[in-house]
C-alpha positions in Angstrom: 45.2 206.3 42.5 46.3 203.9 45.3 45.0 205.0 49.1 46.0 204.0 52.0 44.0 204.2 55.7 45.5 205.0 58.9 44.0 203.7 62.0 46.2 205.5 64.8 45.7 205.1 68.4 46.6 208.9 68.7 46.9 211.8 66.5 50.6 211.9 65.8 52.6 214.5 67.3 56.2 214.0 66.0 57.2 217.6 68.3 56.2 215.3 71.3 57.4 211.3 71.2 59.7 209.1 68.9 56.3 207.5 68.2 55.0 210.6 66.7 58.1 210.9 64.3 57.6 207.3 63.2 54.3 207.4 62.2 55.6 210.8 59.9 58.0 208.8 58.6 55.9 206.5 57.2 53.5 208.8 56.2 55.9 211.0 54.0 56.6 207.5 52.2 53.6 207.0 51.3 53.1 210.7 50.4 56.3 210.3 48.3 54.6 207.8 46.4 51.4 209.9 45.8 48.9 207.9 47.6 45.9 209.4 49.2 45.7 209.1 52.7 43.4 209.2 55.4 44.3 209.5 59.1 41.4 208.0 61.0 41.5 208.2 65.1 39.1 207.2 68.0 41.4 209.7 70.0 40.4 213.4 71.1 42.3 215.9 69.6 45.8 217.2 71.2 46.6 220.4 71.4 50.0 219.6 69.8 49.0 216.9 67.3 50.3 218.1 63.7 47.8 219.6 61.2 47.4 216.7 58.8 45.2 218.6 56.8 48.4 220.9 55.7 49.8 218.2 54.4 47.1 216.8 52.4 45.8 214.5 54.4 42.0 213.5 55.1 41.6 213.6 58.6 38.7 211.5 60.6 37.0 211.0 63.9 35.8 207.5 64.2 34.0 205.6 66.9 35.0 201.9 68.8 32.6 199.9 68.7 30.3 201.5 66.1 29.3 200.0 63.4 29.3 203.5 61.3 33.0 202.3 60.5 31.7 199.8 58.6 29.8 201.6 56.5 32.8 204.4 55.8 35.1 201.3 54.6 32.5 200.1 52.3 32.3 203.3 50.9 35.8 204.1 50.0 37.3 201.0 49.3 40.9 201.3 50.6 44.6 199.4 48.7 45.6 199.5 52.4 44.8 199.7 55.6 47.4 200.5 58.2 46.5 199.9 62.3 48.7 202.1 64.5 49.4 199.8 67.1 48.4 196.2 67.8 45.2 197.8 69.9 44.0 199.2 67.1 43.9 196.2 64.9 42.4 194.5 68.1 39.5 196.9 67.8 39.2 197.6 64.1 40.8 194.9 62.3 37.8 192.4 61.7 35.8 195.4 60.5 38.8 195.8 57.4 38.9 192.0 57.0 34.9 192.1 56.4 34.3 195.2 54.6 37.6 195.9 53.2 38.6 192.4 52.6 40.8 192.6 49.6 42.7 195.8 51.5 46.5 194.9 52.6 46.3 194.8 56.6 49.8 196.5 57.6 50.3 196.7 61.4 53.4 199.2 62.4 54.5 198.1 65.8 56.2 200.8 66.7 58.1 198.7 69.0 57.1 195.4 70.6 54.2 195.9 73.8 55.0 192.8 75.3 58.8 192.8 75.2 58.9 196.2 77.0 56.3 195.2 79.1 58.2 191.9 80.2 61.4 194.0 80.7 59.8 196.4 82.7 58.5 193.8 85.1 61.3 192.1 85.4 63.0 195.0 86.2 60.7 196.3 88.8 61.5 192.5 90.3 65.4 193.2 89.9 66.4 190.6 87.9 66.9 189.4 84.5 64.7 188.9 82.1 63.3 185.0 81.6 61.9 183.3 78.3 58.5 183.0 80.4 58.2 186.7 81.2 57.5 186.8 77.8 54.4 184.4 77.7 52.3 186.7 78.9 48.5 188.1 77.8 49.9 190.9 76.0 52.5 188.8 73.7 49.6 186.3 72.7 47.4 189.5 71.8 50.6 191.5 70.1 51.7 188.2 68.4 47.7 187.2 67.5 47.4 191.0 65.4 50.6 190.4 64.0 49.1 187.0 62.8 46.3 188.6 61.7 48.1 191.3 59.2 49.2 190.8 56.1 52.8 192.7 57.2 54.0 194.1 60.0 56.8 197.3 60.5 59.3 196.1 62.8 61.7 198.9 63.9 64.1 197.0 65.3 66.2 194.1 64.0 66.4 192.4 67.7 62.6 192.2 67.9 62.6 190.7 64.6 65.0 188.6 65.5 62.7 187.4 68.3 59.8 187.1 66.7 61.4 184.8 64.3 63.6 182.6 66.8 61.5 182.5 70.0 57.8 182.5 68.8 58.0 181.0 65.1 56.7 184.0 63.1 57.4 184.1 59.2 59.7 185.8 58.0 57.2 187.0 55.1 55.0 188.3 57.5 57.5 190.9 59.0 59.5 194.1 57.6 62.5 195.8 59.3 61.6 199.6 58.8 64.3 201.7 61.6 63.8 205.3 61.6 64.6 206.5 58.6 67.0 209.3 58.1 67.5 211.5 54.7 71.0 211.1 53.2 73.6 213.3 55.3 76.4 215.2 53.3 79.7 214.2 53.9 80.6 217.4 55.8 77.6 218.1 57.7 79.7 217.6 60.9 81.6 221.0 59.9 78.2 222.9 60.4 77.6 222.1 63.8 79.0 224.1 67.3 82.3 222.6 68.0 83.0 220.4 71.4 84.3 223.9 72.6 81.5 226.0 71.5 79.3 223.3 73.3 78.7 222.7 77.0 77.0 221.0 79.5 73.8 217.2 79.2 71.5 216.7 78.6 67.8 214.2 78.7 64.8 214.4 76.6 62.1 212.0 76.6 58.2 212.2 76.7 57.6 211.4 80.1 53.9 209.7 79.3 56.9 206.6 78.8 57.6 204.9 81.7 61.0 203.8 80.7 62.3 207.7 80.8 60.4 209.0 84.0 62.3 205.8 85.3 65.8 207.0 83.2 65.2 210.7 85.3 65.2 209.5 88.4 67.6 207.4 88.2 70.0 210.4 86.3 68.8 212.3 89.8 69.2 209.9 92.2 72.5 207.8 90.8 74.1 209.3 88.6 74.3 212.6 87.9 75.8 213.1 91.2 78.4 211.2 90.7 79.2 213.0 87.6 78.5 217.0 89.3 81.2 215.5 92.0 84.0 215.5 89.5 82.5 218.1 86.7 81.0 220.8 89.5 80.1 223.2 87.1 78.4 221.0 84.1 74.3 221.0 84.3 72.2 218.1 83.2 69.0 219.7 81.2 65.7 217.6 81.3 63.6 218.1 78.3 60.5 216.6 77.1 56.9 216.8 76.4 54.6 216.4 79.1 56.5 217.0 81.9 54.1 216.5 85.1 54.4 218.0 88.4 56.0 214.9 89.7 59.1 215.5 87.2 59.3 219.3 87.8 59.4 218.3 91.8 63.2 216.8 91.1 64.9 220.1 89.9 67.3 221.3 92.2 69.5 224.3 90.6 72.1 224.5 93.2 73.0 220.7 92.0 72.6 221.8 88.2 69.7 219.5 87.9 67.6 221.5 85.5 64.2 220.2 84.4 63.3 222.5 81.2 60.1 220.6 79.7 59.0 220.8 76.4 61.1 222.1 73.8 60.0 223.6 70.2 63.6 223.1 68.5 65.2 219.7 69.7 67.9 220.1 67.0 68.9 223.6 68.6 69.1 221.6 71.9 71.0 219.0 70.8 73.5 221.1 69.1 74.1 223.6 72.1 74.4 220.2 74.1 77.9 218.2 74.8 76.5 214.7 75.5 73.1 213.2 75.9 73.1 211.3 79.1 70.0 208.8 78.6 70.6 205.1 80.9 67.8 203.3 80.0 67.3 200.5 82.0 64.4 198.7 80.1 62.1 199.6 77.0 61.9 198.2 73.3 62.1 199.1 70.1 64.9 202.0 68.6 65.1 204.8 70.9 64.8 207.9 68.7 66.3 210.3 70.8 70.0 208.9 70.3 69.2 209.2 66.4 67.4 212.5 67.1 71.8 213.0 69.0 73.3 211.6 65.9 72.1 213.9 63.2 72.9 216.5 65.3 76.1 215.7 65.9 75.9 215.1 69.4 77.7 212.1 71.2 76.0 210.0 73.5 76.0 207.5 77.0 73.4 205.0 77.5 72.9 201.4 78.5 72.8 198.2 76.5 69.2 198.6 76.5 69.5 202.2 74.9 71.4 201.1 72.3 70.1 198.3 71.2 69.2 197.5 67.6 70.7 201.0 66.3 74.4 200.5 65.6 74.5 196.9 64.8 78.5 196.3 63.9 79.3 199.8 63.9 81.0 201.5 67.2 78.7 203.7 69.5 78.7 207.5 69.1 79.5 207.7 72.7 79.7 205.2 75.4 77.6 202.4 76.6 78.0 201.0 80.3 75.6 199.7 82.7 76.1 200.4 86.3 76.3 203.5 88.3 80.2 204.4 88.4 80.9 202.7 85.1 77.9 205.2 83.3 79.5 208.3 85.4 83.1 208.0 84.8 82.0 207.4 81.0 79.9 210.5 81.0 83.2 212.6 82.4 86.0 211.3 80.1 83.9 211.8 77.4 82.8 215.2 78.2 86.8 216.2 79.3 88.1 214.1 75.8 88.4 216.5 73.3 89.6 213.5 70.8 87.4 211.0 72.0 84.0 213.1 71.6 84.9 213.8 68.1 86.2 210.4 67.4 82.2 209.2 68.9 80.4 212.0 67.3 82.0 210.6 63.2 80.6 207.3 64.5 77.1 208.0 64.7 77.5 209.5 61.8 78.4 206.4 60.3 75.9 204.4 61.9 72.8 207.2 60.6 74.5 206.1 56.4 75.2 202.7 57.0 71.6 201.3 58.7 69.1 204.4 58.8 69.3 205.5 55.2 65.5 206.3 54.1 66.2 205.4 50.4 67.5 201.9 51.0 64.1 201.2 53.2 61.9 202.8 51.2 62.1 201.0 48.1 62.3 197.6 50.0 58.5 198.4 51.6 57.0 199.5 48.6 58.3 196.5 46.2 57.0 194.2 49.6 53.8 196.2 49.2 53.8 195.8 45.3 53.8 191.9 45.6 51.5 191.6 48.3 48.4 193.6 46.1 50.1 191.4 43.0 50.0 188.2 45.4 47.7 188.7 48.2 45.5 185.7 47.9 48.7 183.1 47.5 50.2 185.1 50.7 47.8 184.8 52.6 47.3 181.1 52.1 50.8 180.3 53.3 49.3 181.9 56.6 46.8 179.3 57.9 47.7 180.4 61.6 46.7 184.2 60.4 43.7 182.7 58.4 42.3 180.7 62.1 42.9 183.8 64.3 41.0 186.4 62.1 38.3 183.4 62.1 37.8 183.3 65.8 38.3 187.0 66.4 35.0 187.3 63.7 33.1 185.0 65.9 34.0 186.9 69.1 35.4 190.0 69.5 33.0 191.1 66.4 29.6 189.8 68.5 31.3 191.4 71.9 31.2 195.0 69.8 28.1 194.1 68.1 26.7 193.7 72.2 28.5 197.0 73.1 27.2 198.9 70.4 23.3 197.5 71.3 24.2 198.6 75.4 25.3 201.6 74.4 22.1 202.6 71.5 20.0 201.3 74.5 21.4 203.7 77.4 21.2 206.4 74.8 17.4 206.0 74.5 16.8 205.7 78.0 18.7 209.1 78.5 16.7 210.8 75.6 
């Protein structure tokens, strides 16, 4: 039986983050295929991380910079080993490659550090993004691991796209895995509360993600009240995991400014809901929550940057503007348009069958997967850059975590 090693930088918790859903994704794919898994973490537990055991899966603490690792991978001898994260393969990746060596090294992404990071700090500057913000220490460690792996999830087709045109990367080194959505049935739009039975926005986001505490106060300080000006009696609801003090401190109920916090049912949100209002103004990756909108039936307005890489040639399921009065006065005719909402709400349901269909990606992974263990040694030779990095990261961040480890055994004696 093949098995297949997790590394994750947290324990998923798909209730919580769009990252949390991904990694579940992937997992049930791999499930679906009847691999064993284990779901190894250097995290703490959270108090709402899933119960992998449930679901069959082997669950285990490990340690950075602890050579007991090593001895665990010798042990069980893995088909593949899977970093959550490019930090993760940072830490753990030379200890595969050594003890696991002829393991396939598979690094999901889960969207691309450095171009959100680069955004973000050219946002915070308030101007537009420049080819060097993207030469930065994070994009030559992000790009390094990606080096370094065998294949690497990409969710989105424009940082594919990027890491292709602008830095060089082979194509055979990358794979374009969206979120992945189970077939819908043609009528699953008749199921769901009607524009009339529906009322009011609404915002959910785990607000550990800069990009949506940044989306809530501007909503609060922009936008919404623009849009309470000429809808007085709508209310925008804040939801999401994680919801600190400082986020709590912006509701104001007389303005319809509601912050709810974490929710157990999204769905049921969604589909009480008349439009998500999300403007991101910078971030990476596919924004789960407007796919979370989509199979709910729930029409949306965001940015450029909120959309991006989800409905490719297809028309939004909602609106898309960038500036304060364009984003309110396409918040309000959508939400008065009877026609128009139902018109957005059939696109996103055409954009979840035509690019997020979990079949279609499915079997293009595993036959990638198949012809990697089939052709790993040929693969891998075609990757000379890969083949250098992995060398030097061997000859120093594998003797700075040696040094850790003896600092750390010596303190612990000294404290006995």
């Amino acid at each position: 039986m093949k098995n297949l090693l997790i590394i994750g930088y947290l324990w998923p918790e798909p209730a919580s983050s769009a990252a949390g859903s991904r990694m579940m994704q992937l997992i049930d794919l791999f499930r679906e295929k009847d691999w064993e898994i284990t779901y190894a973490s250097p995290a703490s537990n959270q108090e709402f991380s899933i119960n992998l055991a449930e679901l069959g899966i082997e669950k285990k603490q490990i340690k950075t910079n602890d050579s007991s690792f090593d001895e665990y991978l010798k042990a069980e001898s893995f088909t593949a080993v899977m970093f959550d994260r490019f930090m993760m393969e940072e830490q753990f990746g030379w200890r595969v490659s050594e003890n696991c060596p002829n393991a396939i090294r598979i690094l999901d992404t889960e969207d691309l550090h450095f171009f959100r990071k680069a955004r973000y700090e050219a946002f915070k500057q308030g101007r537009s993004l420049k080819k060097t913000d993207l030469h930065s220490d994070e994009a030559r460690r992000e790009i390094a691991s990606i080096l370094r792996c065998d294949l690497s999830l990409i969710i989105s087709e424009a940082e594919t796209q990027l890491l292709i045109e602008k830095f060089n990367i082979q194509p055979s080194l990358l794979r374009y895995i969206p979120f992945l959505v189970e077939e819908q049935p043609e009528d699953k739009l008749a199921e769901f509360p009607t524009f009339q039975q529906r009322n009011d926005f609404m915002f959910i986001g785990n607000f550990l993600h800069a990009p949506n505490w940044d989306a809530v106060l501007y909503l609060k300080n922009n936008i919404w009240p623009l849009v309470k000006k000429q809808l007085p009696k709508a209310k925008l609801h804040i939801y999401g995991a994680y919801t600190t003090e400082k986020v709590k401190q912006l509701e104001n109920k007389k303005e319809g400014f509601l912050v709810e916090g974490r929710v157990n049912n999204a769905a049921e949100k969604f589909q009480q809901t008349r439009i998500l209002l999300a403007p991101l103004r910078f971030g990476a990756g596919i924004k789960g929550k407007f796919i979370e909108a989509m199979i709910n039936g729930t029409p949306s307005v965001t940015t450029t940057i909120g959309a991006e890489g989800i409905c490719g040639i297809n028309p939004w399921n909602g609106e898309i503007a960038n500036d304060d009065k364009t984003i309110a006065e396409a918040a309000v005719t959508l939400y008065k348009n009877e026609k128009r909402w139902t018109k957005a709400q059939q696109f996103g349901t055409r954009i979840l069958q035509n690019r997020f269909q979990k079949a279609t990606f499915k079997n293009l992974l595993f036959e990638e997967i198949q012809y990697l263990e089939e052709n790993l040694e040929t693969h891998r030779s075609k990757n000379f850059m890969g083949s250098m990095l992995m060398h030097h990261t061997l000859k120093s961040t594998k003797y700075m975590a040696l040094w850790i480890e003896a600092k750390n055994k010596l303190a612990n004696q000294k404290n006995d």
